[in-house]
C-alpha positions in Angstrom: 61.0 -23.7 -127.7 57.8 -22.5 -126.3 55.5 -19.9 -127.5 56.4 -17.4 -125.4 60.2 -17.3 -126.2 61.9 -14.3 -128.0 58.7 -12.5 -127.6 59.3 -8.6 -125.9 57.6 -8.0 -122.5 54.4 -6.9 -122.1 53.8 -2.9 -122.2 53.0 -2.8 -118.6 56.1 -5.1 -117.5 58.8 -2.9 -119.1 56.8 0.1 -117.7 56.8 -1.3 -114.1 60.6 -2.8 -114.2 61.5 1.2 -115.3 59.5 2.8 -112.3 60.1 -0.2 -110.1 63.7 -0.1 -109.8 64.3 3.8 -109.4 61.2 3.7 -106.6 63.3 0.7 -105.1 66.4 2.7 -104.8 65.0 5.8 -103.6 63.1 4.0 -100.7 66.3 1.8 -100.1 68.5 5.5 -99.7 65.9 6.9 -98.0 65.4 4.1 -95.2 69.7 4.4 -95.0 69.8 8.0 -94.0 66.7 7.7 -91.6 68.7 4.6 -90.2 72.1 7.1 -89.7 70.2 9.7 -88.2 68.0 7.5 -85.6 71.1 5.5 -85.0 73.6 8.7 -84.0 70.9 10.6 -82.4 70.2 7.3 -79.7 74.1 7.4 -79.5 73.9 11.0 -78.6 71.5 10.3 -75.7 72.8 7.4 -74.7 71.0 4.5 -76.1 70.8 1.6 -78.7 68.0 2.3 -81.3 67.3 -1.6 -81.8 65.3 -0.9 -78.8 62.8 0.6 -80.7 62.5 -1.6 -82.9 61.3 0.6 -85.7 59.5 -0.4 -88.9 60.6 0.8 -92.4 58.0 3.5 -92.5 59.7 4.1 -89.6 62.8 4.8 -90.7 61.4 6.4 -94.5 59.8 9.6 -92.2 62.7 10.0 -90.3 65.0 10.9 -93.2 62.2 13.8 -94.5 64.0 16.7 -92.5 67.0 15.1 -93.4 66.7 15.3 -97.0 64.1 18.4 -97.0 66.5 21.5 -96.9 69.4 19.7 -99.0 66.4 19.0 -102.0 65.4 22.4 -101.7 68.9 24.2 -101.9 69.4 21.5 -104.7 66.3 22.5 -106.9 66.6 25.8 -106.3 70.4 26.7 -107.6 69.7 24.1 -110.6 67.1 26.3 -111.8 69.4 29.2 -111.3 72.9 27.8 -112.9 70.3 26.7 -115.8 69.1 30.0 -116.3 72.4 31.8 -115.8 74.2 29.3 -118.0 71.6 29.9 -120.9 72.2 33.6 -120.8 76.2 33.2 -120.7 76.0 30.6 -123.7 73.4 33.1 -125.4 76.1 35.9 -125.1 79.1 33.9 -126.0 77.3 33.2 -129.5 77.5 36.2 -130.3 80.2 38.6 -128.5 84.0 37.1 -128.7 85.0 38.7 -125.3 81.7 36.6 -123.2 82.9 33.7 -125.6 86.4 34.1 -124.1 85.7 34.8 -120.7 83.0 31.4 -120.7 86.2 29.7 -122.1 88.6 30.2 -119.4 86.1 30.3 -117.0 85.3 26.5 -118.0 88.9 25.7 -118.2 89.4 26.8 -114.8 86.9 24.8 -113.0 87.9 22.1 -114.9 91.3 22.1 -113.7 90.3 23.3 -109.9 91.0 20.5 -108.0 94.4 21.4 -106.5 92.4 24.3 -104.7 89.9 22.1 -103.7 92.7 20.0 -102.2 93.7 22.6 -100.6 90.1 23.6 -98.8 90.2 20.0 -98.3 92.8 20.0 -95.8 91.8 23.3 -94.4 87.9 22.0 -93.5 90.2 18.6 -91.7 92.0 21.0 -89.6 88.9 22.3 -88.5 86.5 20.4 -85.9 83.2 22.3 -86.6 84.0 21.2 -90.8 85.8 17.8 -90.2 82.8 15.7 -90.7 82.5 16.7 -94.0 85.6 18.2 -95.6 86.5 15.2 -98.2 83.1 14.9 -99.2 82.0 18.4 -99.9 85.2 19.1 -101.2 84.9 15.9 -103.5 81.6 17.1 -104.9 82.8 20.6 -105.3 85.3 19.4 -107.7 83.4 17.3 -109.2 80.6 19.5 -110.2 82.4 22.2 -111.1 84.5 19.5 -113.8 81.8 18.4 -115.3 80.3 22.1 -115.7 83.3 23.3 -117.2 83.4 20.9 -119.7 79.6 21.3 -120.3 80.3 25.5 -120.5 83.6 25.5 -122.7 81.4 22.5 -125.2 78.1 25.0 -125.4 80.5 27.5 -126.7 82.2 26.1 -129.4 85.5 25.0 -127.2 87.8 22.3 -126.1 87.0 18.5 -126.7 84.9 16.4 -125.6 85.5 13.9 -122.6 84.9 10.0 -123.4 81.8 8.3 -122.5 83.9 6.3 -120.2 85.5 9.0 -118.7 82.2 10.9 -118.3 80.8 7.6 -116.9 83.5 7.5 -113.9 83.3 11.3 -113.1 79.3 11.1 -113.0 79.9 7.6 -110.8 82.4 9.4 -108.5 79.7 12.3 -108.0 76.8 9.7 -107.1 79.0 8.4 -104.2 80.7 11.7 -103.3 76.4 13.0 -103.1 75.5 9.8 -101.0 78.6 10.7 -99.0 77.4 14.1 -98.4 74.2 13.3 -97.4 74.9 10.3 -94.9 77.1 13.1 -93.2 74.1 15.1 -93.3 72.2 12.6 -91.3 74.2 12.5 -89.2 75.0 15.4 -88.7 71.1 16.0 -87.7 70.6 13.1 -85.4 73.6 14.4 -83.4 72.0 18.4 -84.0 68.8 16.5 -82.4 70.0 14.7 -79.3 72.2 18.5 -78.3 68.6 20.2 -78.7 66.5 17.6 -76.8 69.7 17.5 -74.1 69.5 21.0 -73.8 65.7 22.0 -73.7 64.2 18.7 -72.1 61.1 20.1 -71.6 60.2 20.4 -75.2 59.3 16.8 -75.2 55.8 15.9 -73.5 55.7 15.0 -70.1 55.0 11.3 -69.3 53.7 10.2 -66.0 53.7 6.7 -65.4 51.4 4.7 -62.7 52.0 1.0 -61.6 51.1 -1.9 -60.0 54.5 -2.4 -59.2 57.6 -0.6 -57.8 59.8 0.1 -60.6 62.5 1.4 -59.1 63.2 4.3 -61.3 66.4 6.6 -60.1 67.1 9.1 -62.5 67.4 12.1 -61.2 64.6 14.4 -61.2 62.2 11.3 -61.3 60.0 11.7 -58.5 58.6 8.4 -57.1 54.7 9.0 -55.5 53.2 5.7 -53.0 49.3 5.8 -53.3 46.5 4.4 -51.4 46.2 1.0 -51.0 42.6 1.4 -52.7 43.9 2.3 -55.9 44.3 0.3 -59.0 48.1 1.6 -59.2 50.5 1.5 -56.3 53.3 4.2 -57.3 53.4 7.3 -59.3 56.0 8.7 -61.3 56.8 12.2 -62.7 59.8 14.0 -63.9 59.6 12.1 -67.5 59.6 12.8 -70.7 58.8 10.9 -74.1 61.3 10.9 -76.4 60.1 8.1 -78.6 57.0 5.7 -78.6 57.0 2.5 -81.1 54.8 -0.5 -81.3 54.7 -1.7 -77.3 57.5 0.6 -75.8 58.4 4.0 -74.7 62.0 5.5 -74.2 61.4 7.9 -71.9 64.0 10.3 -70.6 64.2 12.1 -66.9 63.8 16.0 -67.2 67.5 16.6 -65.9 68.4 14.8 -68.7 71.2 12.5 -69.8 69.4 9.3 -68.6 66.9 7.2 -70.8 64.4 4.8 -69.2 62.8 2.0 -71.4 59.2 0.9 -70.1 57.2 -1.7 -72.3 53.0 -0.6 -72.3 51.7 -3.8 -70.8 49.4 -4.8 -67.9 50.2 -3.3 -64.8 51.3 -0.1 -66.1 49.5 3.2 -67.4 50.9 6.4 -68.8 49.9 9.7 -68.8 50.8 12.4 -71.5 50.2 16.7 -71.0 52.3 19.5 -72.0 
């Protein structure tokens, strides 16, 4: 046996195995819902992503307006159902009819899902909620369980769920949440690719001079000889940028509806304005 053996870890290793892993996971999620909403808005507009060939960081700043408003809306009614549900346990303590009313009120949510079921199937037979009926419906239920048996325990009532039981319902939540917000995603890619369909000329202009005929016929793209004199041969306008990585730009015509990929190598220049 050496040394070493049955000692604890170091201070520092126990400290960086605790933050490691939760910064692990939140970069993993975060690089999946950037992924979803790239990969449904190029599907939108017609277009592989892998042509982009994005990077993780890539992929990390993507999902920000994905997960900004969601956080936000998150954060903000936690602090309110906190603050509400200390003033309701607060009254309870000390007036019977609150403590009742916080009673059944708890009982009630925790027993809720058949009318969840029921919005459930309502939000399916609807196409603008289809996307994310069984989801939101899921976490609806969910979270309003384990409130209710948080509410009717602060005030004195009912029995306590098992750990294993609290375990599954708090598991269930984490994927009905992930759920939700991969439908969120993409949800915005698509919400994107509409916008950019309808309102091309948001995006900035792109001209594009060559060497070399390229032979572009989208429509709207206007093809423009020059002098022989000139260091480029052809001109072409009518583009927009609608993404630029590493060595390539997707460019789309300002009809819209077609995407053009041209790599930024030797033989051809491009032009950005408003």
């Amino acid at each position: 046996m050496t040394a070493t053996e049955g000692k604890p870890a170091p201070a520092w290793v126990r400290l960086l195995a605790a933050v490691g892993s939760p910064i692990a996971l939140a970069t993993a999620l975060l690089f999946y819902f950037g992924w979803v909403r790239t990969r449904f808005q190029a599907r939108a507009l017609g277009y592989d992503p892998v042509v982009l060939q994005l990077s993780v960081q890539d992929y990390l700043l993507k999902s920000i307006n994905v997960l900004f408003l969601p956080l936000v809306v998150l954060v903000l009614g936690l602090l309110i159902v906190q603050q509400q549900h200390r003033r309701v346990v607060h009254a309870a303590r000390s007036r019977p009819r609150v403590r009742l009313a916080a009673i059944r009120a708890g009982r009630m949510m925790i027993r809720s899902w058949p009318i969840w079921l029921v919005v459930c199937v309502g939000m399916l037979a609807l196409p603008a909620t289809r996307l994310i009926a069984i989801p939101a419906a899921l976490t609806v239920g969910l979270v309003l369980a384990l409130y209710g048996q948080m509410l009717t325990r602060a005030v004195g009532s009912g029995s306590r769920w098992s750990g294993a039981t609290t375990a599954l319902v708090c598991v269930l939540l984490a994927f009905a949440v992930f759920w939700d917000t991969e439908r969120i995603a993409r949800a915005t890619g698509e919400a994107f690719a509409k916008d950019i369909l309808a309102y091309p000329w948001q995006l900035v202009a792109v001209t594009v001079f060559s060497e070399k005929r390229l032979e572009i016929t989208a429509d709207g793209v206007m093809e423009s000889p020059l002098g022989e004199d000139s260091a480029y041969r052809y001109r072409y306008t009518g583009l927009r940028l609608l993404e630029g990585t590493r060595d390539r730009y997707v460019l789309m015509n300002e009809a819209g509806g077609q995407i053009i990929v041209l790599r930024d190598e030797h033989g051809l220049r491009f032009e950005f304005s408003r």
